[in-house]
Every structure is written in structure tokens, then in C-alpha cells.
N, C-alpha and C positions, 0 to 999 in steps of 0.2 A: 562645659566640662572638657577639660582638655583629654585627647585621643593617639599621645603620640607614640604608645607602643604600637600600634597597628603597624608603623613599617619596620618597627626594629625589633620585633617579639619574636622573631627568629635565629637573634642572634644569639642567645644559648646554645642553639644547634651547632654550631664553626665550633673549634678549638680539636680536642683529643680525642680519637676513634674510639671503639674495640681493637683496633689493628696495632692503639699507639701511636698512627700517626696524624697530627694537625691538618686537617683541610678547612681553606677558604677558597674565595673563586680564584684568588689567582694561582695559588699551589696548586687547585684541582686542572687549570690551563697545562700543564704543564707536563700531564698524564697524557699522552697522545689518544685516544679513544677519546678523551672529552674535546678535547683539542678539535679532532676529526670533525665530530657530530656537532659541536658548536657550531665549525666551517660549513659545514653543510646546508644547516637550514639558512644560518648568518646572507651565504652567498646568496639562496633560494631564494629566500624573500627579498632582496636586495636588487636580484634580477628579472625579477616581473616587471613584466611593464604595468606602469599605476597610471593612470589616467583621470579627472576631471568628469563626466558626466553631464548631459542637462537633457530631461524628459521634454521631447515637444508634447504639441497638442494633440496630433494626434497618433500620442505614443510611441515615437518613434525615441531612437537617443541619439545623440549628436557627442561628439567630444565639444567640452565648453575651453577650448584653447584660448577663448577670451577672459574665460577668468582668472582672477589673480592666484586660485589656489592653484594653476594648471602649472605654471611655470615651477613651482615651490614644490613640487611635488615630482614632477617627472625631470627638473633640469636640475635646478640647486636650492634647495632652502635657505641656506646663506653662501654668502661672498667667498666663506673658508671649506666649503666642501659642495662634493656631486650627488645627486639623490645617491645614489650606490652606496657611497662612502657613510650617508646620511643614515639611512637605513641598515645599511650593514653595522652599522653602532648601535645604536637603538636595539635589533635585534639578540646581538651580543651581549648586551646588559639584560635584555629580559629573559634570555635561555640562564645568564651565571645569578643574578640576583632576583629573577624573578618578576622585574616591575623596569619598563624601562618609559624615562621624561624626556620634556623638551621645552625648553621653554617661548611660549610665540608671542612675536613679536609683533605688535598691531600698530595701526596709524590715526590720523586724527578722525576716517571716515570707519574706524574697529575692522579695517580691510589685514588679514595675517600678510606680514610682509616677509617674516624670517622664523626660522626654525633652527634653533642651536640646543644639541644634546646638554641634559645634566646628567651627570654622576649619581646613579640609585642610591650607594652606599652614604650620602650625603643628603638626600630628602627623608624628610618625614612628614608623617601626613595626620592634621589633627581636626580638630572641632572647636569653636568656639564657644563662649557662654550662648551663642544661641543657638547654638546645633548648625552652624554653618562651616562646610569644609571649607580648610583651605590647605598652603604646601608652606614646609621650611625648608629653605633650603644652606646649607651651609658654606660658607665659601672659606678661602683660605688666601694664605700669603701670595701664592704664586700665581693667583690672577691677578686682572686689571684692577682692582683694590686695594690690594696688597695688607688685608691685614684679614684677620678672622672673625666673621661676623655670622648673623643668621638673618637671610632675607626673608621675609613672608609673601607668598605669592599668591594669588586667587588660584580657583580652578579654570578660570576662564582663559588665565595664562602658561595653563601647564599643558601640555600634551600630553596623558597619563596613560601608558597602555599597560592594568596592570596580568600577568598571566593568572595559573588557580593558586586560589588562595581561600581562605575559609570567611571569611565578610563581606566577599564582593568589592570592597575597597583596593585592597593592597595584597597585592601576588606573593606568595613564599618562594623560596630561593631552593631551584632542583636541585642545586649541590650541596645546602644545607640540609634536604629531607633526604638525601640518598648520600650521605657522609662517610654510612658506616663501607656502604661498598665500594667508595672511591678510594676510601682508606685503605682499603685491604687492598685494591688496585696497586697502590703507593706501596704497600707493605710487599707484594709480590713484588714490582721493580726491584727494590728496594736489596731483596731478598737474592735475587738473579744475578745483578750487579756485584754485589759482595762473592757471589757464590763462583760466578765467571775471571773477577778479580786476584782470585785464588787459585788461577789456573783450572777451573772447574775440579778442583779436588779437595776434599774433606781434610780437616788437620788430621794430625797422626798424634804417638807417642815417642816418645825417643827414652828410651830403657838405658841406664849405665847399671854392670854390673855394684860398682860402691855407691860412694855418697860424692854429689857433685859441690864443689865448694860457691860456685856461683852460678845457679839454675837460671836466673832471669836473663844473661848476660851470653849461656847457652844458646837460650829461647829466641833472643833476638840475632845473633847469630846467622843460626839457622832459618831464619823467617826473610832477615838481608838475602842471604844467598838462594835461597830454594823459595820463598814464596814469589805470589804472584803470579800472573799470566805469561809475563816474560819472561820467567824462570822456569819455565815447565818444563820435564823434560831432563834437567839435568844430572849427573850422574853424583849421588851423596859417595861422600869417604866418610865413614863413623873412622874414630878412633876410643880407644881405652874398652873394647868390648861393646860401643855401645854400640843399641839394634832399635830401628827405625820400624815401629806399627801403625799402618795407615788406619783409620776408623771408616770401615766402609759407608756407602750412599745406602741412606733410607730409600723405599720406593716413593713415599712422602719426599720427598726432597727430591730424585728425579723426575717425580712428574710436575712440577712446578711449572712447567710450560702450559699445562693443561687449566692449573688455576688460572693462571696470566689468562686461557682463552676467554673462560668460562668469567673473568672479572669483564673481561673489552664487554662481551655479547651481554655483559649486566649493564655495562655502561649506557652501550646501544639501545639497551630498555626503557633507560629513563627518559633520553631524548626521543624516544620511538623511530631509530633509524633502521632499516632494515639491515642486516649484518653485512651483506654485500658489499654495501658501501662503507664499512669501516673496513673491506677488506679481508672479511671471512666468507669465501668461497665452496667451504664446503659441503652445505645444503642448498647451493643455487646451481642452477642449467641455464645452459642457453633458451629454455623452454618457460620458464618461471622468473628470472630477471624482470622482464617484461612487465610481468604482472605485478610484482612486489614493487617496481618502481612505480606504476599506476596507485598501486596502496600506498604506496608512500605522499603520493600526490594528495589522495584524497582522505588517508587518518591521520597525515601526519603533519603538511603543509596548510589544509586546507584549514581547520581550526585558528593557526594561528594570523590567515590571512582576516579570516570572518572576526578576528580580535585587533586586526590591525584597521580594517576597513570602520568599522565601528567607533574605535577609538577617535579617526580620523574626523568622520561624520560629525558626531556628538562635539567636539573642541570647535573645529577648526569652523563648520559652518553657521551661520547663522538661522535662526528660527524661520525668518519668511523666503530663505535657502533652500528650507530640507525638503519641504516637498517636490521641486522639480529637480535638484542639483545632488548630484550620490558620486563618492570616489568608488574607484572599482580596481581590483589588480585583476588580470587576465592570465589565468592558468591554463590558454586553450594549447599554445607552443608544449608545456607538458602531459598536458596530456593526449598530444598525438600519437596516434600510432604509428608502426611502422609506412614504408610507402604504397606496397599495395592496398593496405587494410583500409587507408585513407581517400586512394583513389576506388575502391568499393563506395565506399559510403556516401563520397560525391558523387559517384554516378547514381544511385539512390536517389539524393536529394533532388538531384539534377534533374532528373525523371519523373519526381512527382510533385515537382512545382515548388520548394519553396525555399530553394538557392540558385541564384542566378549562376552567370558564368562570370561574374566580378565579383561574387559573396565569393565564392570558391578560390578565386585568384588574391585576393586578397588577405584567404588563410594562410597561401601559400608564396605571402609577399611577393606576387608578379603584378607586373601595369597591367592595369586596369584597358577592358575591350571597349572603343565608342560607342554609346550608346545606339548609335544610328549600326551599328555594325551589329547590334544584338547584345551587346554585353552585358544590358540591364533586364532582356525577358526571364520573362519565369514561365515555364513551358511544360506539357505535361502528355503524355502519351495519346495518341489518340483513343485510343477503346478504353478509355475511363471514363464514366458518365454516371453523374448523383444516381441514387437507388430510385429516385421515382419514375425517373427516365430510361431507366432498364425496364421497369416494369410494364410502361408505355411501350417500349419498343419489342416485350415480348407480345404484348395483346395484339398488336397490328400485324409484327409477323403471323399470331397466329389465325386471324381472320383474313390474311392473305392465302394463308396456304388454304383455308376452306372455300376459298368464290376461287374458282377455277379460269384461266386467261378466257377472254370472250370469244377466239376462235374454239374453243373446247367446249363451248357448252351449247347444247341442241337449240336447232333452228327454230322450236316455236321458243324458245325462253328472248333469242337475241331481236324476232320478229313483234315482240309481246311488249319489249323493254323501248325499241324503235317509234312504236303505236304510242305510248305513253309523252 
């Protein structure tokens, strides 16, 4: 049974607001708030370092820089771009469409050798008569084909990493479920522009005491000479009696700055950016930053890395792979803290045994101490000792302090003990 609305069942959602105006992904780019918070995470996840994995025996991990996903992954998946660039695409497609592909390229040993983005708006994702997924993908004139066709691709060869969505399959499109209030977003610009275009000033009336023989001819006139922003300002001459009534500002109309906020901070919703970072400063301190970017790390990045890392696992590796071999991105760079809070904590670790003085340096990218010089112990206070040996060692003190030194205790006890 064929399943191909799964990816395109959203597309009702795009076309005309409440606001009247048309939003799709790329109108909605266009909106600086979207714009902004796309950049933001696009860059974030873009910039972690991603890394390769492999679990020794005895449990330890090692970077597996000899496998072939390690290169594909952390330097360039293909010839045409840099992980960065790689990643930074793929991101971008899953924040505006929801679902972002790739399609991987394998060799005659099924080893992935290349990773090239597709185009979301261009897959669909269906089922066969035997309930087997797989991908279509659509091509067009302006590739290396040059004609318009529809490819079929396995899941084996798609990179699929879809965001939420309602079947677990195929992710919805945040700017198709949040339409209406990018719309209105649109609709305020929109709104400001015209409004600023006007010289910031409301139309008026122009009153002639008779009957004017050519009013439109008036209208346009006076809208040449006196409208606009560049015209502001100027000094009107009425002629024939006539008198110029300006239509004052609604308070609706000048507080239109306040909707424009109140649209970005909705924006910042959907992506879950905190507002700071779109540049609304006015419920952050130098006290709380801190912290809202830590939350940012961990409600807002950290999801969609556990959906990137997964994704990765599940395609890219192989069955007799998965149990020793796991990609990993490392969010420890964000979520450090400042410099003293950090040198606390290593002196903590440091202290009670289970960061070296080369774990430590190595969070903090410096060379590495020779081993022979100590860089590799792990060291621990002296007056720390398991609970059974405290207990040991209060009994003996306390049977010390009862048998008294043997010059202190009477001459028949030391004469008695002698005999013996």
C-alpha cells in the first residue's frame, strides 16, 4: 500500500495566513527572527565536534580515527563540502522543512564513502505492497541528469533524520505548524514599512470649499509632492480655500513596535531560542545569561543532538558495528563554565582521585604532562580511607588510650608481665 502522503501531508498547511500573508520556508527565511534562530542552532550543531567512537574491552573508549566513518564525519563527507558546511545544511532543512536526507554512498565492501544532502521538499517517503519503506526522491533539469525523473531509494541509502512529527516516520515543518504567527510577523513588517514609507504619518483630508473638477489628479498631486519619507516636513500651499485634515494615530497603530516584539519572542518559541539571543535583552542580566545559555544547551540543543547521533548510528553503521562502535558529538566546550567555577571543580576532581592532571588539561586543550613527570596519576588526599578502616582505626586508638605506656604502669604489673 502505497504511503506517500506521510511526507507531503503538511502541505496544506503553506499558502494564506489569518494575517493574509503566504508563508513557506523560504518567505519565512526572510523574517529576521526566523532567519536568526535557524543561524543559531544551524551554526550549533555544525560546530560540535563529532567524533567516531569504539568501546575497548575493558571499557574504556578510544576515538576509532581508523574507521572510515571517522573521516566522513569530522573532515568532509564529500569532495564538494566540509563537515561544517555538511551539517550546517542538513540542519537548516530540518529546522524549515522538518526532515532533513542524505543520500550515502557505499562501496563494493557496503563501507559509507560519501554523504551528499537532498533537497526535503523533493523526498517522499512511502511503503510498498509488502510494507517495506523506502524513499522517492525527485530530481530535476538542473542536475547531472538533466531531465525530471523520480529515483527510488532504499533506507539503507538515505540518511534520514526526521524531527517531531505524528508516525514516527516523517517530521512536520515548524514553519508550516507555526504559519499563522509568522504570518502576522510578515503582516507587522509589512505594516511598519508602509507606515515609515509615509513619512511616519497617517493620510489626511484635503477639504475644497466647491466641487473639484479632477479629484484623482489632486490626490496624486499632492501624494508626488508631500508623500513619503523624503517629503516629510514640507511646507503645503492650499490654494482655492482648500484646508488640509491630517487623520490622527490610533494608539493600535503606534504601538506596533510592541507587536513586532511580542511576534520575534513568538518566533523564538517555536525554535526554543532563548530571547537573548535573538537580541531581546530586556529580561536578561549579567546574572541569568549564564544560566539561560546552559538551558539552551540542555532543552534546546541537546534533543536534537540525541536525534542527530541516533540517526547517524541506526544508517550509517553496520549490525556487527553497533555494539562496540557509537558516533558522539561533545557538548563539554558549551557547557563550561566560566574560568574560576571550572578551575573549582578540577580542583575537586583532582582531589579525590578521578581526573588526572592530563584529563584536566586536555579539557582545557593544553599539552599533555609525561607520564613519568606524574601527568597520568590519579591521587587522593591522604586522610581519606574506606569506612571499614576508619573503624579499624578508631578501635585501636581506642585500646591504646586504655593500656597506659609501660613506664606508667606499677612495678608488680611490669615485674608479673617480665616473669611470663
Amino acid at each position: 500500500m502505497s504511503n506517500h502522503q506521510l511526507s507531503s501531508s503538511y502541505s496544506f498547511l503553506f499558502g494564506p495566513t489569518s494575517s493574509g500573508r503566504t508563508v513557506t520556508e523560504r518567505s519565512a527565511m526572510q523574517m529576521t527572527a526566523v532567519y536568526s534562530c535557524v543561524r543559531i542552532l544551524a551554526e550549533a550543531i555544525a560546530g560540535l565536534p563529532l567524533h567516531v567512537y569504539r568501546t575497548e574491552k575493558d571499557g574504556s573508549k578510544v576515538k576509532a580515527t581508523d574507521h572510515t566513518l571517522y573521516r566522513l564525519l569530522h573532515d568532509e563527507p564529500n569532495p564538494e563540502m566540509t563537515s561544517f558546511v555538511f551539517r550546517e545544511t542538513l540542519m537548516t532543512h530540518l529546522l524549515l522543512w522538518g526532515n532533513a536526507y542524505a543520500q550515502v554512498i557505499r562501496n563494493g565492501l557496503d563501507e559509507v564513502i560519501g554523504l551528499y544532502p537532498l533537497m526535503p521538499n523533493r523526498m517522499s517517503v512511502g511503503r510498498d505492497d509488502a510494507g517495506r519503506l523506502y524513499y522517492e526522491y525527485q530530481t530535476t533539469s538542473d542536475e547531472p541528469a538533466g531531465e525530471w525523473s523520480r529515483i527510488r531509494l532504499s533506507p539503507a541509502d538515505v540518511l534520514h533524520i526526521p524531527g517531531l512529527g505524528f508516525d514516527g516516520l516523517v517530521g512536520y515543518s515548524p514553519i508550516a505548524m507555526a504559519k499563522n504567527a509568522i504570518g502576522m510577523a510578515m503582516a507587522t513588517e509589512d505594516y511598519g514599512a508602509s507606515f515609515f514609507a509615509n513619512g511616519a504619518a497617517p493620510g489626511g483630508v484635503l477639504e475644497h470649499p466647491g466641487t473639484i473638477k479632477d479629484p484623482s489628479r489632486v490626490r496624486k498631486s499632492w501624494q508626488q509632492t508631500f508623500g513619503g519619507a523624503r517629503n516629510a516636513n514640507k511646507v503645503a500651499v492650499l490654494e482655492e480655500g482648500m484646508k488640509y485634515t491630517p487623520i490622527s494615530v490610533s494608539p493600535e497603530q503606534a504601538q506596533f513596535l510592541e507587536t513586532r516584539k511580542f511576534q520575534i519572542n513568538e518566533i523564538a518559541r517555536i525554535f526554543r531560542i532563548p530571547p537573548h539571543m535573538v537580541g531581546d535583552l530586556e529580561k536578561s542580566s549579567f546574572s541569568n545569561i549564564e544560566q539561560q545559555s546552559l538551558e539552551f544547551v540542555k532543552y534546546t540543543l541537546d534533543p536534537w543532538v540525541i536525534r542527530w547521533e541516533q540517526a547517524l548510528t541506526k544508517t550509517l553503521l553496520s549490525p556487527r558495528e553497533k555494539p562496540s562502535v557509537f558516533v558522539k558529538f561533545n557538548l563539554e566546550g558549551l557547557l563550561r563554565g566560566d574560568y574560576v567555577s571550572r578551575m573549582n571543580g578540577y580542583a575537586v576532581a583532582r582531589q579525590n582521585g578521578w581526573m588526572s592532571a592530563n584529563d584536566i588539561r586536555a579539557l582545557e586543550n593544553l599539552d599533555r604532562i609525561a607520564a613519568a613527570d606524574g601527568g597520568d596519576l590519579y591521587l587522593v588526599n591522604g586522610n581519606m580511607l574506606p569506612l571499614s578502616m576508619a573503624g579499624a582505626y578508631a578501635t585501636t586508638g581506642q585500646a591504646q588510650q586504655e593500656t597506659p605506656p609501660a613506664d606508667e604502669q606499677p612495678v608488680e604489673q611490669r615485674v608479673e608481665r617480665r616473669s611470663r
